[in-house]
N, C-alpha and C positions, 0 to 999 in steps of 0.2 A: 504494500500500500504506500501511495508515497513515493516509489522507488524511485521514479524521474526526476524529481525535487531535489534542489538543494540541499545540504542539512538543516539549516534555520526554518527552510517552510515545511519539510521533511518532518521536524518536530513540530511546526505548527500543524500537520494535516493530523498526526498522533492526537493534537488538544480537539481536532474536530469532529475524529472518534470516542475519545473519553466525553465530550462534550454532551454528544449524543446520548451515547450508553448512562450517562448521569442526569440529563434530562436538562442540561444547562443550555436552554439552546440557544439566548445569545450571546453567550461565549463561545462557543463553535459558528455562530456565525461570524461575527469578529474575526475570527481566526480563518476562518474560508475567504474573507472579503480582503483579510491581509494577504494573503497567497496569490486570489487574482490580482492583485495591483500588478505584480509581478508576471505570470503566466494567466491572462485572461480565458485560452483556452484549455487550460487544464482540467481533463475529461472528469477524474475520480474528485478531484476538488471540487467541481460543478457539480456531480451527483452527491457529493455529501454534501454540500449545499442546500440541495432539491431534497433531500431526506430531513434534516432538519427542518425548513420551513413548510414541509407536508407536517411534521408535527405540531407546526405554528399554524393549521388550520390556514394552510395557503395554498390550495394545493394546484391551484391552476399553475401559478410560479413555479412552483417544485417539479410537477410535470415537463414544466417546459426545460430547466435546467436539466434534469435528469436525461431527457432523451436529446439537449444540446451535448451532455456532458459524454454521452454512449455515442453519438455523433463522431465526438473528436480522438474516440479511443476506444474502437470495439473490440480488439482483445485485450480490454482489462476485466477480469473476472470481479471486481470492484464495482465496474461500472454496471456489469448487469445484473450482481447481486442486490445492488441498492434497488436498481427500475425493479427485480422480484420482489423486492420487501413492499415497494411502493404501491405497487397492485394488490402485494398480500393485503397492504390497509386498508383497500376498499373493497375486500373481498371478492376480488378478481382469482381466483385463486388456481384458475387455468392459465390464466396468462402470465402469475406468478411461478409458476413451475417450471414455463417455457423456459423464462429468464434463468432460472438455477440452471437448469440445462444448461444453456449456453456458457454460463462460468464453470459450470463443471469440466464442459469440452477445453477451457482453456486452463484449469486449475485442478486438475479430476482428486487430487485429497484432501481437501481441503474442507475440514471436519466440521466447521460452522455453516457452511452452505449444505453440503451433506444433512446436516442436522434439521435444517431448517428445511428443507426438501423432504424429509422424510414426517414431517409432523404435516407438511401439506399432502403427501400421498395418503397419509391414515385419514385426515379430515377431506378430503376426496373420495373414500374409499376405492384406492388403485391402488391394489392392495398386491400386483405380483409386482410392483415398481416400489413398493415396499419395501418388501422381501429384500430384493435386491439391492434396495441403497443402505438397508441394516444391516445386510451381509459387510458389503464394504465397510461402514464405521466399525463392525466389529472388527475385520479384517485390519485395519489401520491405527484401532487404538482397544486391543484385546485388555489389558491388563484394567478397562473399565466395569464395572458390573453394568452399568445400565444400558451398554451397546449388547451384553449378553443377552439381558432380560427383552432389551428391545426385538431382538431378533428373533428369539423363541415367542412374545405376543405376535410377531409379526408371523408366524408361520402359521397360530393359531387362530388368527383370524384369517387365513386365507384358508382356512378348510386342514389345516395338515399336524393335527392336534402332538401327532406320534412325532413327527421332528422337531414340535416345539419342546418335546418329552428328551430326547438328544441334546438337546440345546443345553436344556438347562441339566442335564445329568454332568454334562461337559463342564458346566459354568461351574456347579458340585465339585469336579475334579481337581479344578484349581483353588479349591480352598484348602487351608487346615486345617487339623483334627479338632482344634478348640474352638472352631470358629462357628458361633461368631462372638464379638466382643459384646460386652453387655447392652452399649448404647445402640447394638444392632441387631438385638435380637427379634425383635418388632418385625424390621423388614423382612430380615430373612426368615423368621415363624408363616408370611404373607405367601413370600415364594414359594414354599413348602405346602401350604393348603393351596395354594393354587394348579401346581405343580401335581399334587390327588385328586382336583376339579378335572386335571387334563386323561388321570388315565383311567377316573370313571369316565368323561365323555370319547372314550377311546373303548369303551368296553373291557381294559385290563383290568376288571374288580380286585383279583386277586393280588395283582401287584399294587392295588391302590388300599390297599388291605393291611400286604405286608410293609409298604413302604409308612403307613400310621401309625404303626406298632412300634418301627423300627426306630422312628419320629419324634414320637411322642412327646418327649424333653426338651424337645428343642422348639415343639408348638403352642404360642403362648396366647392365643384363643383358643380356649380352653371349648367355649361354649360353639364356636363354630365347627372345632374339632369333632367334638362328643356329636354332633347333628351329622356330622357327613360320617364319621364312624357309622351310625344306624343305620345310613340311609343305604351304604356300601353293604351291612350285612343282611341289611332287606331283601336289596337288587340280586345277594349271593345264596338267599333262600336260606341263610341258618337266622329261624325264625326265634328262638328261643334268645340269642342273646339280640338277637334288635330288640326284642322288647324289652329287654333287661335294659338296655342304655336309653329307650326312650322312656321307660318308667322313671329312672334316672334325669333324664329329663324334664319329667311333668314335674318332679319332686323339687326341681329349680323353678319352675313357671306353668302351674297348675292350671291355668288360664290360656294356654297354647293352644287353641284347635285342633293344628296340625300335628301334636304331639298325640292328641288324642286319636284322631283318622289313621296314624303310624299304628297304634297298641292294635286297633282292630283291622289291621292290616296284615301286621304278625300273626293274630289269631285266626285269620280267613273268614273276618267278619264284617269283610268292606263290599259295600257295592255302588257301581259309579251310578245308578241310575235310584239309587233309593230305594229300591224293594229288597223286602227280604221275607225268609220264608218263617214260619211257625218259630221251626225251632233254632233260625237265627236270631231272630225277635227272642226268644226266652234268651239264649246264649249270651245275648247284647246287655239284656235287663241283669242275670247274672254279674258279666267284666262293671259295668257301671256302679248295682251296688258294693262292690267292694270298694270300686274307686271311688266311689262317696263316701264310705267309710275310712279314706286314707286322705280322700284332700275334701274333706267337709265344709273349706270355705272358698272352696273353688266354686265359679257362678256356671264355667262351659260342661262339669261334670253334671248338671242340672240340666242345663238347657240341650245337651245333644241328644237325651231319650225325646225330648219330643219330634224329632225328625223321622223317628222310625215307630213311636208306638203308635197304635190304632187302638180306637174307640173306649173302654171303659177304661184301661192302663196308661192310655192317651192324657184322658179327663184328669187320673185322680194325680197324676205325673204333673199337668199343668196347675193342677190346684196346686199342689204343694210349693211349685216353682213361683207363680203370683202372688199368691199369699204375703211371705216378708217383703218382698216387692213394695206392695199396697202401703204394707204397714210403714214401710220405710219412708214412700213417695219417691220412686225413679223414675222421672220423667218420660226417658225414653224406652219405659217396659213396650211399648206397640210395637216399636221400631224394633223389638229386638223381635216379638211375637211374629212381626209381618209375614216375614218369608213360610211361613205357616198355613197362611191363606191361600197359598199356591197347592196344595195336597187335598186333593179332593174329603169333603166330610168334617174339616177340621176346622173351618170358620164355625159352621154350626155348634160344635161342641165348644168350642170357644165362648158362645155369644149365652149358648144355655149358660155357662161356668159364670160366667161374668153377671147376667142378670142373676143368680143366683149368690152369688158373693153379697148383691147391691141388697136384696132383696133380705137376708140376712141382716147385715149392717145395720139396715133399717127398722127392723123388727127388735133386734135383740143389742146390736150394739157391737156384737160379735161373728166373729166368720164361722158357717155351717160346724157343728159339730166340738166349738171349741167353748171352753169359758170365760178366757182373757177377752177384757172389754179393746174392745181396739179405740185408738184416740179418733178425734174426730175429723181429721185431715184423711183417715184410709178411707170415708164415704166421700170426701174429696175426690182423690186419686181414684177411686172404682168409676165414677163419675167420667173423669178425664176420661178413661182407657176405654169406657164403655161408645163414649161419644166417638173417639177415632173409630172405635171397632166399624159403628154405621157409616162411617164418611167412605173408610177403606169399600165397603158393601153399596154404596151409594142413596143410603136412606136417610138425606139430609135434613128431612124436618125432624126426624128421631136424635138424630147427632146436635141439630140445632137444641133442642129441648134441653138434652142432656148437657151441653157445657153449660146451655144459661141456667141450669141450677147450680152447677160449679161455680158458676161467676158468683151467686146469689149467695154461695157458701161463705165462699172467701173472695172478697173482688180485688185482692190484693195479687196476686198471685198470676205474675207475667203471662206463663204458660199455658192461661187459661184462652185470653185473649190471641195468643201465637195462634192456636187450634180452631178457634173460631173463625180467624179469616182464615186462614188457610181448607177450612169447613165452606166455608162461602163462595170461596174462591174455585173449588171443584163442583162447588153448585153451579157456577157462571155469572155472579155479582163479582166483579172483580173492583167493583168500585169500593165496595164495601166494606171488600177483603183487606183495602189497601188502607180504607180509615181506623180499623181496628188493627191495621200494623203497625203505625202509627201511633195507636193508644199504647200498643204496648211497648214500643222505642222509650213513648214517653215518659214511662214508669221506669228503667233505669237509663239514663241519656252516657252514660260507661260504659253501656255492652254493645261492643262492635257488631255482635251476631246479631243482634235483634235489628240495628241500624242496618244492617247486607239486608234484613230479610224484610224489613219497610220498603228500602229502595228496590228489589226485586216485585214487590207486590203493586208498588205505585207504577214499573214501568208496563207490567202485566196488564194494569190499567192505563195503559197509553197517556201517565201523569207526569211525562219525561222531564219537564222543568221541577218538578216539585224534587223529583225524585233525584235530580243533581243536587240541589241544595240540602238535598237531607244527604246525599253520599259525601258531600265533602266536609260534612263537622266534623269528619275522621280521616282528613288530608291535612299536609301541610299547610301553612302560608304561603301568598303567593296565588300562581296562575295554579288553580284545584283541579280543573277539569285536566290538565297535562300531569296532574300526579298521579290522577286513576288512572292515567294512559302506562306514567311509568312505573308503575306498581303492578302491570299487567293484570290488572284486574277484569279478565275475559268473561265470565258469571255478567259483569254487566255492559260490556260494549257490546255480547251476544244481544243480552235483554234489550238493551236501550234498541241499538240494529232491527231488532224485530221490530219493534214498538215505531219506530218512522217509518219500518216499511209496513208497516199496517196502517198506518196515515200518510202514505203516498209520499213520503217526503226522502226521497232516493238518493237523494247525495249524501244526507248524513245518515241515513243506513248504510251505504255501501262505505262511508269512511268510518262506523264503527267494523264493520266484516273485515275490510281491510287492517284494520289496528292489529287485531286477532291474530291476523295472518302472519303480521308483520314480526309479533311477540315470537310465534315458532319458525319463524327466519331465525332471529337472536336467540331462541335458546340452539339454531341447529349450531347456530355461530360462537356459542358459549364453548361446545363441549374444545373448540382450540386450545386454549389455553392446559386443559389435561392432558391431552398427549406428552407433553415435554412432564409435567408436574405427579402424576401417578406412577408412571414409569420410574422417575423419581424419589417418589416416597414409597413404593412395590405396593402401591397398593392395588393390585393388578387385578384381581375378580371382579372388585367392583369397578373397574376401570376398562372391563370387557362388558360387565352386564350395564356401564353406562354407553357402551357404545353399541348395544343390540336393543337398549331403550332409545336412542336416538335412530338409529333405522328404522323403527317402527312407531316415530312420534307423532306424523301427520296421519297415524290412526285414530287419532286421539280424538273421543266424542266432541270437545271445542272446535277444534280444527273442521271438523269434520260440519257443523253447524253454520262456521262461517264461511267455508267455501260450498256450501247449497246455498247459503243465501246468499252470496256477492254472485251465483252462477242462477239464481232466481232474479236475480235485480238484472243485470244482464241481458238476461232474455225477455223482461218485460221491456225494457230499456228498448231492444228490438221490433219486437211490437207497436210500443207505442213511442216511437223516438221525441227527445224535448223539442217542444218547438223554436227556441232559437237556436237549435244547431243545424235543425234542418232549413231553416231559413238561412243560415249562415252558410251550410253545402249549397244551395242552390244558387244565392250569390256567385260564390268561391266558383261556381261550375260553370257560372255564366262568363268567367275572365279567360281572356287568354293566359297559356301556359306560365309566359314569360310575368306576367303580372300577378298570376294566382302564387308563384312562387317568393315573389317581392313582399307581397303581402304576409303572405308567411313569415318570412326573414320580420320584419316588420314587427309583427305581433310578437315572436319570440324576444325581441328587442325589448320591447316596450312591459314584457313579462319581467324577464331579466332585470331591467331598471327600477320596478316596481318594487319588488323583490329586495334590490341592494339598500331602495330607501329603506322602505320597511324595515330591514334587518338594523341600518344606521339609527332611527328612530328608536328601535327596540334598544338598544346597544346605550346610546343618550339614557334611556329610561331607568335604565335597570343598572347603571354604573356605581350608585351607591347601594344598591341591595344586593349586587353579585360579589362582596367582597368578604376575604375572609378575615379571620381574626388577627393573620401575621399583615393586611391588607396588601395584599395580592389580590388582583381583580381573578376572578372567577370567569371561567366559559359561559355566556348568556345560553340559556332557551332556544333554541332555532325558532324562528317564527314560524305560525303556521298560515299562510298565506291565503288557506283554501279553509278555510272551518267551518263553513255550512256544505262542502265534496260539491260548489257546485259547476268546479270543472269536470270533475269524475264525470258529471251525465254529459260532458261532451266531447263525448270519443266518436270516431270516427268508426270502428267496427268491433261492438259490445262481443257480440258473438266469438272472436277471437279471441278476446280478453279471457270471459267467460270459458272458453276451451283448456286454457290454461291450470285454472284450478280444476276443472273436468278429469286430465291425468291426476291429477295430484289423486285425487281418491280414489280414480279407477287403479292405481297402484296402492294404494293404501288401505282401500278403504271394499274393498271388491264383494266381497259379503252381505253388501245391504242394498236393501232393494232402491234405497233413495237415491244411492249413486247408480245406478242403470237407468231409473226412472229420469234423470236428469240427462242423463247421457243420449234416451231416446228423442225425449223433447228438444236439448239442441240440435242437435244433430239430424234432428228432420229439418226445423230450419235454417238447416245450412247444406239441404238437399245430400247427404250424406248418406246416401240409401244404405250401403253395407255396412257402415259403422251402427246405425240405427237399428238393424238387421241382429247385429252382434249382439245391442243393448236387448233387445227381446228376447233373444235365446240367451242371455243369463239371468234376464227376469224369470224367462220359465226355468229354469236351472233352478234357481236359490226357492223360488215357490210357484207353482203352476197355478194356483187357487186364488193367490192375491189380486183385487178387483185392479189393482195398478197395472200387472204383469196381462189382465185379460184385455184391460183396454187397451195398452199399446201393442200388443197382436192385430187385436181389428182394425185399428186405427193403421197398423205399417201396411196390414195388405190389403185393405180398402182403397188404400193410396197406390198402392201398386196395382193393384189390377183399374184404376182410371188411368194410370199413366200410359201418353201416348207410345205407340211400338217403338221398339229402339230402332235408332237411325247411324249412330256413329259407332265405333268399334269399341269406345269403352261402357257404352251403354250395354251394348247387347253382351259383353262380356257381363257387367254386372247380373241381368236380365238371365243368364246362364247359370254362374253361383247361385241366383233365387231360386233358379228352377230344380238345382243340384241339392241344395239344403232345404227344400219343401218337405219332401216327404219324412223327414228325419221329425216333422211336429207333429207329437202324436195327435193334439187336438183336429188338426187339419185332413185326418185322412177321412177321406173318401166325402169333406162334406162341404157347403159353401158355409160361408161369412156370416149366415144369417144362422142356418143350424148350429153353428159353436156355439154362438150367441144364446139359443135359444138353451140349448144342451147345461152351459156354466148358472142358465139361469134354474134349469132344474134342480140342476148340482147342490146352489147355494140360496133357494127360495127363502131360507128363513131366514138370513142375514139382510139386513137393511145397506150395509155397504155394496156388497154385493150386486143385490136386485139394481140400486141405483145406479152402480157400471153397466147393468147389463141393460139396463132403463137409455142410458145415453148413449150405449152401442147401436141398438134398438133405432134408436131417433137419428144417428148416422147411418146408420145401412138403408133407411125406410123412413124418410124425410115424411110420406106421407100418412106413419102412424106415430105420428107425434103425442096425439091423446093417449094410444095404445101405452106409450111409453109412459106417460106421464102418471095414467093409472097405476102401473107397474110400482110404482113411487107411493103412489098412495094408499095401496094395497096392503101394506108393509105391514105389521103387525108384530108389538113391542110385547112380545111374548117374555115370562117371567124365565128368568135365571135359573139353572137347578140349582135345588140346593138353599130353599127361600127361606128367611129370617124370620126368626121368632117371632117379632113384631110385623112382621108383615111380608107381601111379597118386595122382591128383586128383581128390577125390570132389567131387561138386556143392552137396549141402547143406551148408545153413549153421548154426550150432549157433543162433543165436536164432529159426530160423524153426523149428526142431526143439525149441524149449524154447514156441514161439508153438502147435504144435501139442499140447504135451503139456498144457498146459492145459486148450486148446480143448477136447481129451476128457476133462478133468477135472472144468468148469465145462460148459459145452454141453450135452456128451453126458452127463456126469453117471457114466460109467463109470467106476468104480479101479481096475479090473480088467485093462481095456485100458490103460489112463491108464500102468499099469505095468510093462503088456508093454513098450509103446512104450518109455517109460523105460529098460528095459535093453536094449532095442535100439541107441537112441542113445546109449547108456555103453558097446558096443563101437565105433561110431565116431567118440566123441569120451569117450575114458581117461582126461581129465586134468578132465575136469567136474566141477566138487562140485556140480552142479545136476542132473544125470544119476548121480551117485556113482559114476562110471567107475574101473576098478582102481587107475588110476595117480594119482586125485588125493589121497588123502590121504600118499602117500609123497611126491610133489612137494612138498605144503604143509607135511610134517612136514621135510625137507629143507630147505626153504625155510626154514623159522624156527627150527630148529636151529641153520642156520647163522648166523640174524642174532641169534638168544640167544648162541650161545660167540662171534662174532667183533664185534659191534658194540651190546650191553647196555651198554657203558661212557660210549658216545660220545652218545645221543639217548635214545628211547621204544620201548619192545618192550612187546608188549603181551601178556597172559595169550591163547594160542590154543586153541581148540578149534575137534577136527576128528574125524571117524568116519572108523573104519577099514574095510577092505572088508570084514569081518565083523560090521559093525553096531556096533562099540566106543565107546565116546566116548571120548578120548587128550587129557588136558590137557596144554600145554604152558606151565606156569607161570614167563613172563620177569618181566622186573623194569618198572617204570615208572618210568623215570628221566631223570631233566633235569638235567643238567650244569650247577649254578650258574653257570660262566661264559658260557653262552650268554646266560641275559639279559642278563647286559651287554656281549655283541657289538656293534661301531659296524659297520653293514654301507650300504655306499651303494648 
């Protein structure tokens, strides 16, 4: 580095490395600008130049020096190490790799390019170029540990577990007998259980068996040890001592699930699907009470017989298990019960147990069968648990009754009001739900969860202004709404995203979808930094199973919500494009080439300028609040230029946008019918017959039944058999594939469009979703049995549940597949008439609707915020309500909007 120079500037390009590496950067500029006085075109000088002042947030300058500086010197392996670094920082990270290459070619050992090349191939996953530049580091500086370790991960992630097994036996052979020293035992205990991870995922149990035995002293997780011991003697079938070391186990954390699923595992008392026979059931009851007998205050020894008993062993298993529960008050007993209601018979016995508890309580004071008086809080909590029980069942005026006696108990008691809206809110009063979240925010204004769970409920109610101001009494100072951005708080850029796009307001939906998106770019961009630092500190398992949770991140249900909805907004966006941009294309269409481009250049200009004020302005603004305490000015905020997205809606081709995140889930996300369902609807309009094609044969794939997967069948070959005969060669080629992949559907053989049709609807007459796919396929194939269809629809009959509740029946539908049909013949059918029969039909069985204006929801929601205007206006934000009454009235209910000055300066950790 250097080498050209004099010695005086020789040692000054030294200061503009250290410079750098210490973060001084303008002393390393100083020192670069003394060297040009002298050699202006000094190539490594110019790029340490460009590398500093890209850290000075200059980067347009830095760029240009950098590739002046590679200009005037391109075989310096300096030069094009920097331009790699300099693209590393904007995550260019292909065209950062290019670069190393090329200093490689002219520097091939050079162990910090090497190094730095090799953490961009694992952050790439190019993973046999890998391989290969760990080989070399190890090659060129053996006597390091972490070129070993690096090279043995490196073989293991490319599939080749057994050489990574070589590697590190190798790396073993260069040690000494004593080793290691004490300050390193940590690491290398890491290696060692890592190293048994690689040759049980190699199938060598037995060597991973004896190599733990042989180990053992020198492995100082203890408790990770004893876990993979087990799990090693499970896999090798000597069942008697895995459950000797998982018993062993429970006896450190009696509360492990999995420790439990292992014992009946050992004993050949597991089954993946939950059934078991008589006398596995006795055998279970059996291991269980013993293990209650030995860990008596474990709660999961308790709670795993109800997964598998039935009916009277069931009941008196759950009574015992509820019971101190009750007495205690654990809030989240439902939540533990829930996964319950999923097993046929078992709600019912539930709901007997429960009204029988209350029922008790009430008579005697005490629970069936006992003589201790229970205090007066367990008719409380029976209260609570019983009210969920109906909400879970959907029998909201029974769940309604029962909290409001709970409230009536004790009106103190947060958890009561949590359940009541959130009771309301599956009713379909979401307005309601959000003033009684509210009421309970405002009974403690310190509990952050209550505060998440107001602002989810207010945006549910499309109260997005209220619902920012109530989210940020728990952000910093300062600009609030940029601190939920960087606190990645996706739970409500989803919400809110939803909530504008259900009020048509598309730019600031698709800029919260976008945030979302943005968040799992930076966490895929986070995991860089561990590559160099696990390898490092050997903390190597978890530094594989971080990089096999980052492969499969954009599976991630958030992820997975914001790219349907920026690829729904997209296509509406298509649809119905904004009107000033297509006034703006038509213009732009009417100029000639030369001037349509000018123009262009133009506006980009005039963007640009706007932009630099803006940021100057901002920069002015915030000069004395971005500073710290040594007073060193602090990096400002970037502006955001765009904060109502309402450039977002003018793109020139949505659809392509939209495609974009389309891979992202069809790679990620390939299992659910929403990402097909999305994949057919683009992609038909973007005339993509085979793609579209594809998307229905994996809709019939994952479920043949789904009224989603039946309409986009009729809907793809209803369109195809209208499309004119092919005429060009890649038509009839496609027209070919169609005709080659027909007969492989089973539904399709031997019948037309209209028979499927008719046949799905046999299939699935009792379903209301259903009937209304087959209702609108109906009205596509046969325009002129519109009625015919429409009947179909009305026919429908909301037959009870099996399985009906003590107190009454369990009707089947569900209020959004009932609010999915009411559309349907809104938009579709195009009928008001019916659109509004429907409507009051579904407002007598769901009262509490304000989407159906059923009797009961405006007295809920006037109730509802009544109460949180007179009892909690003081404490937080009530917001002005409006709500119609059953006779068409509109009822203001004018609160106050008020924020407790002392909330902003609450210290909350």
């Amino acid at each position: 580095m250097g080498s050209s120079l004099p010695a005086k500037e020789a040692n000054l390009f030294k200061v503009i490395v250290k410079s750098y590496e210490t973060k001084q950067y303008k002393k390393g500029l100083k020192a670069a600008d003394s060297i040009l006085k002298k050699f202006p075109e000094h190539g490594e000088t110019l790029s340490m130049k460009g590398l500093t002042l890209n850290c000075m947030d200059r980067k347009s300058e830095a760029y240009e020096l950098v590739r002046r500086g590679l200009k005037n010197d391109l075989k310096s392996h300096v030069c094009w190490h920097v331009y790699g670094l300099l693209y590393r920082s904007d995550r260019e990270y292909r065209e950062a790799i290019k670069c190393y290459r090329n200093a490689l070619r002219i520097d091939p050992d050079n162990i910090e390019i090497l190094r730095d090349l090799s953490l961009l191939q694992a952050q790439m996953r190019d993973l046999s170029g890998f391989v290969e530049t760990r080989q070399q580091l190890l090659t060129l500086k053996p006597n390091h540990r972490m070129n070993w370790i690096g090279f043995a991960v490196a073989h293991h992630l490319s599939s080749n577990s057994s050489k990574a097994i070589e590697v590190l036996e190798a790396y073993e052979g260069t040690l000494e007998d004593d080793y290691p020293p004490e300050n390193e035992r940590y690491e290398h205990s890491e290696m060692l259980l890592y190293k048994i991870s690689l040759f049980e995922e190699c199938g060598m149990l037995d060597r991973a068996l004896e190599e733990m035995q042989k180990k053992e002293s020198k492995i100082v997780d203890k408790l990770s040890f004893k876990e993979q011991m087990a799990c090693i003697l499970l896999k090798l079938g000597r069942f008697e001592e895995a459950e000797k070391t998982y018993r062993s186990l429970l006896f450190m954390n009696p509360d492990n699930y999995k420790y439990f699923i292992a014992v009946q595992k050992c004993l050949g008392l597991y089954s993946e699907n939950g059934q078991y026979s008589t006398d596995d059931v006795d055998r279970l009851c059996e291991l269980y009470s013993s293990l209650k007998e030995e860990y008596g205050w474990s709660s999961a020894v308790k709670r795993i017989p109800l997964d598998f008993l039935e009916g009277e062993k069931f009941q008196e298993a759950a009574d015992n298990y509820v019971r101190p529960l009750l007495t205690k008050g654990v809030p989240s007993l439902f939540s533990d019960l829930s996964p319950l209601y999923e097993q046929p018979g078992k709600a019912n016995i539930l709901e007997e147990l429960f009204l029988k508890l209350e029922r008790s309580i009430r008579t005697s004071g005490c629970f069936p069968g006992s003589s201790h008086t229970e205090p007066p809080s367990t008719l409380l909590w029976t209260l609570f648990l019983i009210s969920q029980h109906y909400d879970r069942r959907g029998q909201y005026d029974i769940a309604l009754d029962k909290i409001d006696e709970a409230i009536s108990h004790t009106p103190t008691v947060i958890d009561l009001y949590s359940i009541k809206g959130k009771i309301l809110q599956h009713a379909g009063n979401f307005s309601a739900a959000a003033a009684l979240a509210d009421e309970a925010r405002s009974m403690d204004l310190a509990d952050r969860y209550l505060n998440s769970e107001c602002v989810m409920q207010m945006l549910q109610a499309d109260q997005v202004g209220l619902a920012e101001k109530t989210a940020v009494l728990f952000t910093k100072d300062g600009d609030q709404h940029n601190n939920l951005h960087d606190m990645q708080c996706m739970w409500y850029e989803l919400a809110s995203g939803e909530s504008y796009y259900r009020q048509g307001d598309l730019g600031r939906a698709l800029k919260n979808f976008l945030a979302v998106e943005k968040h799992y770019a930076d966490m895929t961009e986070d995991q860089f930094d561990f590559h160099s630092y696990c390898l490092r500190k050997m903390t190597l398992r978890a530094y594989v199973s971080m990089l096999k949770f980052q492969d499969r991140l954009h599976a991630h249900e958030y992820f997975h919500k914001a790219a349907a909805g920026a690829i729904r907004w997209y296509m509406k966006l298509h649809d119905s494009p904004s009107k000033s941009s297509t006034e703006e294309n038509d213009e732009m269409s009417k100029l000639p080439p030369a001037q349509r481009k000018k123009l262009r250049q133009k506006q980009k200009k005039a963007e640009a300028r706007a932009k630099r004020e803006a940021e100057e302005k901002q920069e002015d603004e915030t000069t004395s609040s971005h500073t710290s305490k040594s007073g060193k000015k602090q990096n400002a905020r970037p502006v955001d230029l765009d904060p109502h997205g309402e450039k977002l809606v003018q793109i020139e081709n949505p659809l392509a946008e939209g495609t974009k995140y389309l891979k992202l889930l069809q790679n990620n996300s390939s299992d659910s019918l929403e990402t097909h369902t999305l994949s057919f609807e683009l992609n038909m309009r973007k005339q993509k017959i085979l793609l579209a094609f594809q998307a229905v044969k994996q809709l019939i794939k994952l479920d043949e039944n789904s009224p989603d997967s039946h309409r986009c069948l009729i809907r793809f070959f209803h369109k195809i058999n209208n499309l004119p005969s092919p005429g060009t060669d890649s038509e009839k080629l496609i027209w070919n594939v169609l005709e080659a992949e027909r007969p492989d559907l089973r539904q399709l053989h031997g019948k037309s469009l209209v028979e499927v049709n008719r046949s799905f609807l046999e299939k699935h007459s009792a379903s209301l979703t259903h009937r209304a796919a087959a209702a609108e396929m109906m009205y596509l194939l046969e325009p002129d049995k519109k009625l015919e269809a429409i009947k179909l629809i009305e026919d429908s009959v909301n037959s009870t549940a099996s399985g009906n509740s003590v107190l009454g029946p369990v009707n089947e539908w569900k209020i959004q597949d009932c609010i999915d049909v009411h559309k349907l013949l809104e938009t579709i059918f195009g009928d008001q008439d019916v659109a509004n029969s429907w409507k009051a039909r579904c407002a007598e069985y769901f009262p509490y609707s304000t989407y159906f204006e059923g009797i009961k929801s405006a007295s809920a929601a006037y109730c509802s915020v009544a109460n949180s205007l007179e009892d909690s206006s003081e404490n937080g934000i009530v917001a002005n309500a409006q709500m119609k009454s059953a006779d068409g009235e509109t009822c203001t209910l004018n609160g106050t909007v008020h924020i407790v000055d002392e909330l902003s300066n609450l210290s909350i950790r």
